[in-house]
C-alpha positions in Angstrom: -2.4 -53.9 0.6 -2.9 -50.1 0.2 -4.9 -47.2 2.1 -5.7 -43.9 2.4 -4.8 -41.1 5.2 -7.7 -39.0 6.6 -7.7 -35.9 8.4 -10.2 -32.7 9.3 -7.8 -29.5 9.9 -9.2 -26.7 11.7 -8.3 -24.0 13.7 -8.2 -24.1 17.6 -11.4 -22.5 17.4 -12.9 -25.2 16.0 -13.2 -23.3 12.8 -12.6 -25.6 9.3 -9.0 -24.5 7.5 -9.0 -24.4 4.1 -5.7 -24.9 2.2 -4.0 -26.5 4.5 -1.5 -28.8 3.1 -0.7 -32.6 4.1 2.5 -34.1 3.4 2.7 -37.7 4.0 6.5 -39.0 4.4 7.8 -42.5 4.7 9.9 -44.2 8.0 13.2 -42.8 5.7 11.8 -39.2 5.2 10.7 -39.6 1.2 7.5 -38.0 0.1 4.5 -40.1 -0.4 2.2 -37.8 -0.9 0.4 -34.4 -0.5 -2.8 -33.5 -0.7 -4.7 -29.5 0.4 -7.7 -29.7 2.5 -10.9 -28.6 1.4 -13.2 -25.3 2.5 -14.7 -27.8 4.9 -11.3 -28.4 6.3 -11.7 -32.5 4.9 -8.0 -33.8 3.5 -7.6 -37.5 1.9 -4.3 -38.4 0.3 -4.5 -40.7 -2.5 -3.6 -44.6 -2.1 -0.7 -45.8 -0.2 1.6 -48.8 0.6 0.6 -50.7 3.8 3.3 -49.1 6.5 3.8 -46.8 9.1 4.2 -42.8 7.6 4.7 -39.7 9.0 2.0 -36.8 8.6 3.4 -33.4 8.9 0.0 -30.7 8.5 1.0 -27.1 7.3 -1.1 -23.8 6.7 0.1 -20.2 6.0 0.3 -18.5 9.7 0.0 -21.8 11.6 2.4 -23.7 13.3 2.9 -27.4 11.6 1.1 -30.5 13.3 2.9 -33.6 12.6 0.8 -37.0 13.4 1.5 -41.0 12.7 -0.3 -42.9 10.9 -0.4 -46.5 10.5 -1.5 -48.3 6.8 -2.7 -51.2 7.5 -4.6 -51.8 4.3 -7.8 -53.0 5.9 -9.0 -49.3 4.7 -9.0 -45.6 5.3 -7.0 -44.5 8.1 -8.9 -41.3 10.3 -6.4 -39.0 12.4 -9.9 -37.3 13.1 -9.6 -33.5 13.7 -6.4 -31.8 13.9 -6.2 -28.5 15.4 -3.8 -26.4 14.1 -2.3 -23.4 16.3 -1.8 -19.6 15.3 2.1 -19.4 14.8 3.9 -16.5 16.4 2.8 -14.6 19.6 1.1 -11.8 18.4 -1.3 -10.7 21.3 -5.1 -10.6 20.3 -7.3 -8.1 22.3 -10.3 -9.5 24.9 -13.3 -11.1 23.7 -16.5 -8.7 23.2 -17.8 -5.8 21.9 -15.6 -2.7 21.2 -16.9 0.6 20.0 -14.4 3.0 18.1 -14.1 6.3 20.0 -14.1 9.2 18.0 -12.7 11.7 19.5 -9.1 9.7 20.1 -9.0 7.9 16.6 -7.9 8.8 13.2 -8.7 7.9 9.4 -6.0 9.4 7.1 -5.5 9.2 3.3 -2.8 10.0 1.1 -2.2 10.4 -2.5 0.7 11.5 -4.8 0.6 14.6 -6.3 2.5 15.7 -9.5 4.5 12.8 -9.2 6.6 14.5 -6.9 4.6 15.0 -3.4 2.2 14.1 -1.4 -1.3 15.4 -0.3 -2.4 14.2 3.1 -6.5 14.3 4.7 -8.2 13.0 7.0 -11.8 12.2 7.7 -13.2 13.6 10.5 -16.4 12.2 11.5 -17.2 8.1 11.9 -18.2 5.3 13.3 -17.7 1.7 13.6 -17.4 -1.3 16.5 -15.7 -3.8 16.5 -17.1 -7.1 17.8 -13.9 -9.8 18.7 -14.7 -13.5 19.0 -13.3 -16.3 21.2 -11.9 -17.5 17.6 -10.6 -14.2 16.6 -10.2 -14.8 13.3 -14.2 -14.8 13.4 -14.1 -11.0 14.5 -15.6 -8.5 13.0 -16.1 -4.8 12.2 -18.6 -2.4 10.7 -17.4 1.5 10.3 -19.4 3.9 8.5 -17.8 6.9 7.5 -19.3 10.6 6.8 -17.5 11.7 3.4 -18.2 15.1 3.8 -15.9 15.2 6.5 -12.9 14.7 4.6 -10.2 17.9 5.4 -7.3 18.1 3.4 -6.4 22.0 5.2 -7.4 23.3 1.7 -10.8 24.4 1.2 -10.9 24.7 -2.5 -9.3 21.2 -2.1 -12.1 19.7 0.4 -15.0 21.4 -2.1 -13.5 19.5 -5.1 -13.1 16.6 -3.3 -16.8 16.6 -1.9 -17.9 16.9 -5.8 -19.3 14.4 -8.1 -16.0 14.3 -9.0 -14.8 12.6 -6.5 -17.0 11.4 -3.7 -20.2 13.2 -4.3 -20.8 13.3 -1.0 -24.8 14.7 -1.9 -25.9 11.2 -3.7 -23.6 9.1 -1.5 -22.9 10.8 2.2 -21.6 7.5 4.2 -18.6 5.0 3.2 -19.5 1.9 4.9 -16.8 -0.8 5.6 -17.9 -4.0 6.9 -15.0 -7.3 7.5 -16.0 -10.3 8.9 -12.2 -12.1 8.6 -9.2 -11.8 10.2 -6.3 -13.8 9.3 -2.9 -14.4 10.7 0.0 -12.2 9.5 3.3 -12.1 10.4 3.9 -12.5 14.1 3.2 -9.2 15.0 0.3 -8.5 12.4 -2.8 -9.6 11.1 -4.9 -9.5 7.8 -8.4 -8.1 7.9 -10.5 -8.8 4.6 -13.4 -6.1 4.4 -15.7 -4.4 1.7 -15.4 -1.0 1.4 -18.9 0.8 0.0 -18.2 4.1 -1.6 -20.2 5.8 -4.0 -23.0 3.1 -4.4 -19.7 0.4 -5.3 -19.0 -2.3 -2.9 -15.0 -3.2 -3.2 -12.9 -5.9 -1.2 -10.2 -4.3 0.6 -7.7 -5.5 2.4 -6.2 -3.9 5.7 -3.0 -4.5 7.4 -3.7 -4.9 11.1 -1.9 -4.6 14.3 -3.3 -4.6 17.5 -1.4 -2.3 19.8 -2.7 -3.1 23.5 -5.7 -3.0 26.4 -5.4 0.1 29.2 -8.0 1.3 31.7 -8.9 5.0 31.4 -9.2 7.6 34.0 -13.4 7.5 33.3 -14.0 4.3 34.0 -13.4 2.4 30.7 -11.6 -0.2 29.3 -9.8 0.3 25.6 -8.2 -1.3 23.2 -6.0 0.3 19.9 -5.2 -0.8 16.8 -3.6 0.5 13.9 -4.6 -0.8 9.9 -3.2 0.3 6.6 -3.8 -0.5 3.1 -4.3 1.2 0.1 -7.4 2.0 -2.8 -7.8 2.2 -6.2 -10.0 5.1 -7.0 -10.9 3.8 -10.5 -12.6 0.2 -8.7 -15.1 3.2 -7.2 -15.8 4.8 -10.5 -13.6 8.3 -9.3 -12.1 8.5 -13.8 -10.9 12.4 -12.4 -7.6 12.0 -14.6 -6.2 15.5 -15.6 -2.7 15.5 -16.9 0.3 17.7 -17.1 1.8 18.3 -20.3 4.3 15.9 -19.6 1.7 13.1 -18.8 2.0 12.8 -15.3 -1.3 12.7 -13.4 -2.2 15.3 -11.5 -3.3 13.0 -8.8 -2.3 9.6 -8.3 -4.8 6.6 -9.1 -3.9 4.6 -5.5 -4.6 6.0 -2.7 -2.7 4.8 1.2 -5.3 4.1 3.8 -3.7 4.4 7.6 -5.9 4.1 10.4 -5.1 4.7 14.1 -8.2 3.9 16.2 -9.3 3.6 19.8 -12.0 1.3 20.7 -13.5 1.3 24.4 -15.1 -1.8 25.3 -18.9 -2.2 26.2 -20.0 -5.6 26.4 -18.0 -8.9 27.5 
């Protein structure tokens, strides 16, 4: 007599986890079998021998979830859903809507120049909210971004910059960024998947995440921070600005390091 294992995985939230792996192990702790859940979170394990079997469920950045199941061959064999819980004890901020403050934030850029150094800007007028769900990993966040701001403490430099050149800030004035994923990281971080717009090209872009607290302020508010980084490929926007030195080294380097330190103050529950 032989039968199958079934299982749904999803998060705590109730939200379906793809890629999650089962691994199906005998009463003497040999492999039976192993099978990766679906985008609908759905896992089935191919035919097995009528017996009792240990199910151990595993997914990157979530704590394993072992069950029992018994074969009994009289067919498939449901454990129903499985909830599987964020590892680690990174703190998530409170659920609602946040909007990014300004005035106490920062979005900073860097880029190698010569080889040798580094050139450092910053952009100095944005902005974004950030909406956080009761599943946080179904939070999201919209920033828009005016190019023209950038300030590199070189004016020369900032005019370049603001060219066609680079991110001819006439035809295209805002970078939008829009994410509408966060994943677990390590145990301190997580992984925000986004879409950065710039010059008329949408890009996916990943940011590094870490959420760094709640406080009261002295006006009456309630804020959050968080720092991101990542880094850009200027050619995925189209930016081919490639002089050389003599020597072949680019005069500016084709990846750019994104680091953001932002302050969001909350204004709805």
């Amino acid at each position: 007599m032989r039968g199958t294992i079934t299982a749904r995985v999803a998060t705590t939230g109730g939200r379906p986890l793809g890629d999650a792996v089962m691994t199906v192990m005998s009463q003497t702790g040999e492999q039976q079998a192993i099978a990766r859940s679906n985008s609908d979170g759905a896992v089935a394990t191919g035919d097995l021998e009528s017996g009792t079997y240990t199910v151990v469920i595993t997914a990157d950045g979530y704590q394993p979830t072992a069950r029992v199941a018994v074969v009994s061959g009289a067919g498939p064999v449901s454990l129903g859903e499985i909830s599987a819980a964020r590892a680690g004890g990174a703190p998530v901020p409170a659920a609602g809507r946040w909007a990014i403050d300004n005035g106490h934030s920062a979005i900073e850029i860097s880029v190698r120049h010569f080889g040798i150094a580094t050139i450092r800007g910053r952009f100095t007028d944005f902005t974004g909210e950030i909406v956080v769900a009761d599943d946080i990993e179904q939070s999201s966040v919209l920033a828009e971004i005016k190019t023209a701001s950038i300030d590199t403490d070189n004016r020369t430099r900032d005019d370049h910059l603001r060219s066609d050149s680079f991110f001819d800030v006439e035809q295209y004035p805002i970078a939008e960024f829009r994410a509408g994923r966060v994943r677990p990281g390590t145990d301190e971080s997580w992984t925000l998947d986004g879409t950065l717009s710039l010059r008329g090209t949408a890009v996916p872009v990943t940011l590094e995440l870490t959420y760094l607290g709640e406080v009261d302020d002295p006006w009456g508010g309630h804020r959050a921070g968080f720092r991101a980084t990542g880094s850009l490929r200027r050619a995925d926007f189209g930016i081919s600005f490639d002089d050389k030195l003599i020597t072949g080294v680019a005069q500016i380097g084709g990846t750019a390091t994104v680091s953001l330190d932002i302050q969001a103050v909350r204004v709805q529950p």
